[in-house]
N, C-alpha and C positions, 0 to 999 in steps of 0.2 A: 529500911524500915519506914522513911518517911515517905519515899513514894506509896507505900500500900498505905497508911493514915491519909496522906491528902486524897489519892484515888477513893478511898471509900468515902469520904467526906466530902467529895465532889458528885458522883454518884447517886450518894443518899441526897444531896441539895439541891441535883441539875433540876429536877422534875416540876419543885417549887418556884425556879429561877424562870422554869420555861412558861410555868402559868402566869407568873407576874411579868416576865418581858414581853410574852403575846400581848399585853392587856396594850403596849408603848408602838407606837408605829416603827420608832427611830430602831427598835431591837427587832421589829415583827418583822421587817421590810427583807431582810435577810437571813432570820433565824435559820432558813433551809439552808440555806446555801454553807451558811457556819458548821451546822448539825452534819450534816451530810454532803460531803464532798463531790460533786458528778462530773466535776472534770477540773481535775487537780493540774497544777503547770506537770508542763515533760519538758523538761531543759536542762541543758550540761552543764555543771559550773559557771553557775549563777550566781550574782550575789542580791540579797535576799535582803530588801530593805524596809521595814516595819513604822507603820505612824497611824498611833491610835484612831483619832478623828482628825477634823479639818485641820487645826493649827502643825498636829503634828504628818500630818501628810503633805502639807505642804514644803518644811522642813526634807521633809523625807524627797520629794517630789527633785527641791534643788539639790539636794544633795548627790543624786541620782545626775541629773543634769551635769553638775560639776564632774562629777567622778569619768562621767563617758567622754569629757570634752579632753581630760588632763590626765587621765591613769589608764591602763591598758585594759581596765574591764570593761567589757561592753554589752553581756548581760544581764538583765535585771531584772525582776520581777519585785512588786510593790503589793503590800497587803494594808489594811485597815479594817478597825473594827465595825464603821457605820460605813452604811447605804450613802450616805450625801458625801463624803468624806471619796468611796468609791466611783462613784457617780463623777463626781467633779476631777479624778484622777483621769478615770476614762476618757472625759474629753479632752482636756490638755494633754497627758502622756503621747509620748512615738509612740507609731502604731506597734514595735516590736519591742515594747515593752508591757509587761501582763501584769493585768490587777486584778487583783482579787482580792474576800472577805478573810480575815482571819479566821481558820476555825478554832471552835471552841477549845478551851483547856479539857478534853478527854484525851483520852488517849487513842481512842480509833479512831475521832477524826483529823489529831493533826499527823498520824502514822499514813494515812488515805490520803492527805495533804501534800505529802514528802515524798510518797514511797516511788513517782516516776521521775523525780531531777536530782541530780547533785548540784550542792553550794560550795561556792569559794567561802561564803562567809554569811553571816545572820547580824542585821544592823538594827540595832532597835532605837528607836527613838526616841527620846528623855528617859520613861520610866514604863518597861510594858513586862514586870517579870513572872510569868506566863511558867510556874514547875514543870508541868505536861512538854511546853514546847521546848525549852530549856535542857530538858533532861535528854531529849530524841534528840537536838544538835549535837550534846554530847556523845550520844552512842552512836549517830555518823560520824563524828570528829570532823563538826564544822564550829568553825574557833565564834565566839557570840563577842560582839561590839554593840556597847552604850555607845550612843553620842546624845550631844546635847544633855546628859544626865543631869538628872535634879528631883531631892526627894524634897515635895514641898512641905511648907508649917502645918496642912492641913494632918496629913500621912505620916509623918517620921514618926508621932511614939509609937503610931498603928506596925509599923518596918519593927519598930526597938524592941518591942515588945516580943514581935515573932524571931527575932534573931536567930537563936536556938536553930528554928527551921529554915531562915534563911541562908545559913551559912552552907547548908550541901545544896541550895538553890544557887548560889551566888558563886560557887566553885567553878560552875560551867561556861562564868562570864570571863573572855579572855582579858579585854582591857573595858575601861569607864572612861568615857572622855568628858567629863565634868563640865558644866556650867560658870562655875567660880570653885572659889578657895572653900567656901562654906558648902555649896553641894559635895565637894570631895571628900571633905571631912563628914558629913553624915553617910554617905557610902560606905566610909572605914568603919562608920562605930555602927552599922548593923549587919555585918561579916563580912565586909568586901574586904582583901587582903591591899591593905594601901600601894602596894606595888604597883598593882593595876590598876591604879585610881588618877588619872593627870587631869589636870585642868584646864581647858582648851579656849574658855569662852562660851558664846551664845552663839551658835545658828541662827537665832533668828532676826541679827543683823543683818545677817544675807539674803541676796535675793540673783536667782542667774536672768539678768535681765538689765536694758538699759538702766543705770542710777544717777540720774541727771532730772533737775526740773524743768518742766513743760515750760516754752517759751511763752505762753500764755495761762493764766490760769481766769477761771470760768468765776463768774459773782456766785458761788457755791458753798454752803458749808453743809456739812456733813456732821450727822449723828452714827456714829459706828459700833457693832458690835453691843445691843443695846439688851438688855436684858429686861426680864417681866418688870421684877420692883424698882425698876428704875422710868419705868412705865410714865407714873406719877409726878414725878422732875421733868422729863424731858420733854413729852408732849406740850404741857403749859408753854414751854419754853418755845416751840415751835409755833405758835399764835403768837405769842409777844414778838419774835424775829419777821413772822407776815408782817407788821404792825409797824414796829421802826426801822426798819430794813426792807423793805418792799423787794428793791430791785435784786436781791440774794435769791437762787434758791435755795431750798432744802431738804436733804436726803435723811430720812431713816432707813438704817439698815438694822434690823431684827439680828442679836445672836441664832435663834432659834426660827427656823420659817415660821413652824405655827404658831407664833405672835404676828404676823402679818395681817392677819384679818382684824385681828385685836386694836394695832395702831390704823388699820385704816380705817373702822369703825368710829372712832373716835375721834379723831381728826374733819373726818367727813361732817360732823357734824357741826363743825366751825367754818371749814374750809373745803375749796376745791383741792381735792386730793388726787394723786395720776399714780399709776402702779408700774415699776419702773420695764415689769417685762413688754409692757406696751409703750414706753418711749423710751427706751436703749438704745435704738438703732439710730435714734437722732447723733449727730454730730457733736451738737451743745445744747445744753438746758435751755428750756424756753424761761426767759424772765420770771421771777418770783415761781416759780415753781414747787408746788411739795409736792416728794415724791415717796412711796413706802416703797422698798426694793424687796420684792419676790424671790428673787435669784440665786442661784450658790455662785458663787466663785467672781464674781463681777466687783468686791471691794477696794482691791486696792487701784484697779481703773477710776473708779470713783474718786480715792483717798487722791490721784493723781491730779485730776482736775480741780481739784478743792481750794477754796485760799485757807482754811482752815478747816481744822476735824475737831471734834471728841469724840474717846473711842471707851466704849460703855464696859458694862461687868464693874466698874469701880466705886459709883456713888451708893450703893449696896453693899453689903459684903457676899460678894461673888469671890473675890479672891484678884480680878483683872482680866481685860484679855491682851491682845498685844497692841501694847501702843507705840511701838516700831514703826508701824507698817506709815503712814502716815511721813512718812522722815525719808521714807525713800526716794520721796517727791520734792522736799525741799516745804512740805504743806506742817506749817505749826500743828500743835498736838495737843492738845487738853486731856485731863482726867482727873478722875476723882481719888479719895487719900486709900480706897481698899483694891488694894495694889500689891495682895503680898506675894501672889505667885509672880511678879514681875517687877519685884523690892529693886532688885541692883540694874535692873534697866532703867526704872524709875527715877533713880536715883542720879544713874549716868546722864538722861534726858535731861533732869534740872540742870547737872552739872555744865553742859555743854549748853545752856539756853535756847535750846530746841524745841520746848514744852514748862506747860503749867499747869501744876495742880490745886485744883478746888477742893471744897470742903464741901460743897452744898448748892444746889439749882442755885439760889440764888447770887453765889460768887459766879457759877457756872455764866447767868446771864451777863451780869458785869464787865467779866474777860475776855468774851465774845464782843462785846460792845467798844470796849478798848483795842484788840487786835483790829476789829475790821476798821476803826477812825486811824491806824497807823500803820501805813502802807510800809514806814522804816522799818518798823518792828516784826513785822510780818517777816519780811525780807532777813534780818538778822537772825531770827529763829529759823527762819527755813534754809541757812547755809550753814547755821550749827547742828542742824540734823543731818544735810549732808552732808558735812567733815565726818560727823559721829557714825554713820553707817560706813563711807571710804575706809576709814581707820579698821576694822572690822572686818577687811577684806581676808585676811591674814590666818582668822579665824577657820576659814573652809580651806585653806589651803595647809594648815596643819592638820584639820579633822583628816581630810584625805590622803594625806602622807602619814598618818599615824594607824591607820585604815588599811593603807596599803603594805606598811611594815609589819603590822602581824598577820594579813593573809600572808605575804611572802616567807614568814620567821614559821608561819604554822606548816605550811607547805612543804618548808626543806626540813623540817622534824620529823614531820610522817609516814 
């Protein structure tokens, strides 16, 4: 019964969905390709790894990585729901690995989707529960794996409320590999049966890739992941750092490209401003340098070089973005207190003295002022981020052992 209630409610909605998502580039860019499938994968016993946008295709990206280096799978095929998220897989992924758009939650197109490959398995990423796709892994008996799960403060009463209907959505999911003890627990209380609900960690302490800092680091700091309303703090901030910091430079990176013209308008109006797709290919920043970065995928090369970061979404209420990334390097980390999709990393970051958070541009400029006059400090935060990412190693090694025991357990059932 509820597949015929959500399909007509999908249906009667898609039409109005398609007129307001044309109007967004980020949705228009790919709408055909979602809509209408024209060359769906053909592959044998695949496993099928899912990551919304950038953050979580990235997640998806290593995990993939890990899985081909350490466990016998070795086909794979990666989906996402944006054009930049795709875009940016394309160029990184092995070539014999296939990306593609998610299609939409209809039914013809994720049937058009599927209908040329079999999966060992369907991996979704934090939180992508998709009824339409959900219910087709089940009628092929392909076993569906959460990892990294987590339903954030924004969505749980939105999950709690629809319970009811989530619970014949939620049947299809073989196991939840949880984020913490609290993501687990909200899994159980909006149908997931706690059996298949373990708690594994964060992913996105991982990264498949050297985890060591740069024997040098560049006179750099770094604005990251910066969101509109945050506009207003951080620019000012970037003239005062020209100002008493001369010899630094400085990067804005844009959550969203189309803020790019936004911060360089702006800035230009103070300062010589440089766009970083036309000085990337440098080796090192030219002195006192601002730079707006145009680019996808080019941050944490940045975060790497950096003596310090802040990494934006927080002095707003956006919610956070990841201020991980930054710690890979051994690069201190700033942010601001609205931080709640990223609460218990937040939290672990203060704990280990790897990072600090502000309240407001003006502690923001302070902290900045104080890390770069102390070279100790700097150094002491940047080796408590890299214990706190080592220690974390563990975490991808049980996702994929946990990964690999229920395709195998599904396997010898079937």
């Amino acid at each position: 019964m509820w597949k015929i209630v959500y399909n007509c409610i999908i249906y009667l909605l898609f039409p109005f969905f398609a007129l307001l998502g044309l109007t967004k580039k980020k949705v228009r860019t790919n709408f055909a390709e979602r809509l209408y499938i024209r060359n769906s994968p053909a592959v044998d016993k695949a496993v099928w790894v899912h990551g919304a946008s950038i953050g979580e295709s990235v997640i998806a990206e290593n995990l993939v990585r890990y899985m081909r280096s350490k466990t016998d799978f070795k086909k794979y095929i990666i989906t996402t729901n944006t054009y930049y998220a795709a875009d940016m897989l394309r160029k990184r992924a092995d070539a014999d690995i296939q990306v593609f758009s998610l299609p939409f939650d209809l039914p013809v197109s994720i049937n058009r989707f599927m209908k040329q490959s079999t999966f060992q398995a369907l991996i979704l990423v934090e939180t992508e529960l998709w009824p339409n796709l959900l219910w087709a892994a089940r009628k092929r008996n392909i076993p569906v794996i959460i990892v990294n799960g987590r339903l954030s403060d924004a969505t749980i009463g939105h999950y709690r409320r629809f319970s009811f209907f989530l619970k014949d959505v939620l049947c299809s999911i073989s196991l939840v590999l949880a984020q913490s003890a609290e993501h687990a627990r909200r899994f159980a209380s909006v149908g997931m049966d706690p059996s298949r609900v373990v708690e594994t960690g964060n992913l996105k302490y991982y990264r498949f890739m050297e985890r060591s800092r740069p024997s040098t680091k560049e006179k750099l700091i770094t604005f990251g992941s910066i969101k509109e309303r945050e506009l207003p703090i951080v620019l000012p901030l970037v003239e005062l750092l020209r100002k008493s910091h001369p010899q630094y430079s400085v990067y804005v990176v844009p959550r969203e490209l189309t803020l790019t013209e936004t911060i360089f308008e702006q800035l230009s109006k103070k300062m010589t401003v440089t766009r970083y797709s036309l000085s990337k290919d440098k080796v090192k920043s030219d002195e006192g340098a601002v730079v707006v970065v145009d680019t996808v995928g080019d941050l944490m090369s940045i975060y790497g070089r950096s003596e310090l970061a802040f990494v934006g979404g927080s002095l707003a209420p956006y919610g956070g973005q990841n201020i991980l990334e930054p710690l890979f390097f051994g690069t201190p980390v700033l942010f601001g207190p609205h931080i709640e999709n990223f609460r218990d990393i937040g939290d672990a970051i203060l704990d280990a003295g790897a990072g600090i958070m502000v309240q407001n541009g003006e502690e923001l400029g302070q902290k900045i002022a104080v890390l770069l006059d102390d070279d100790a400090l700097r150094e002491r935060m940047g080796n408590g981020g890299l214990r706190m990412i080592e220690d974390q190693e563990s975490v991808m090694a049980r996702t994929a052992s946990l990964i690999t025991e229920v395709v195998w357990n599904h396997s010898r059932g079937s």
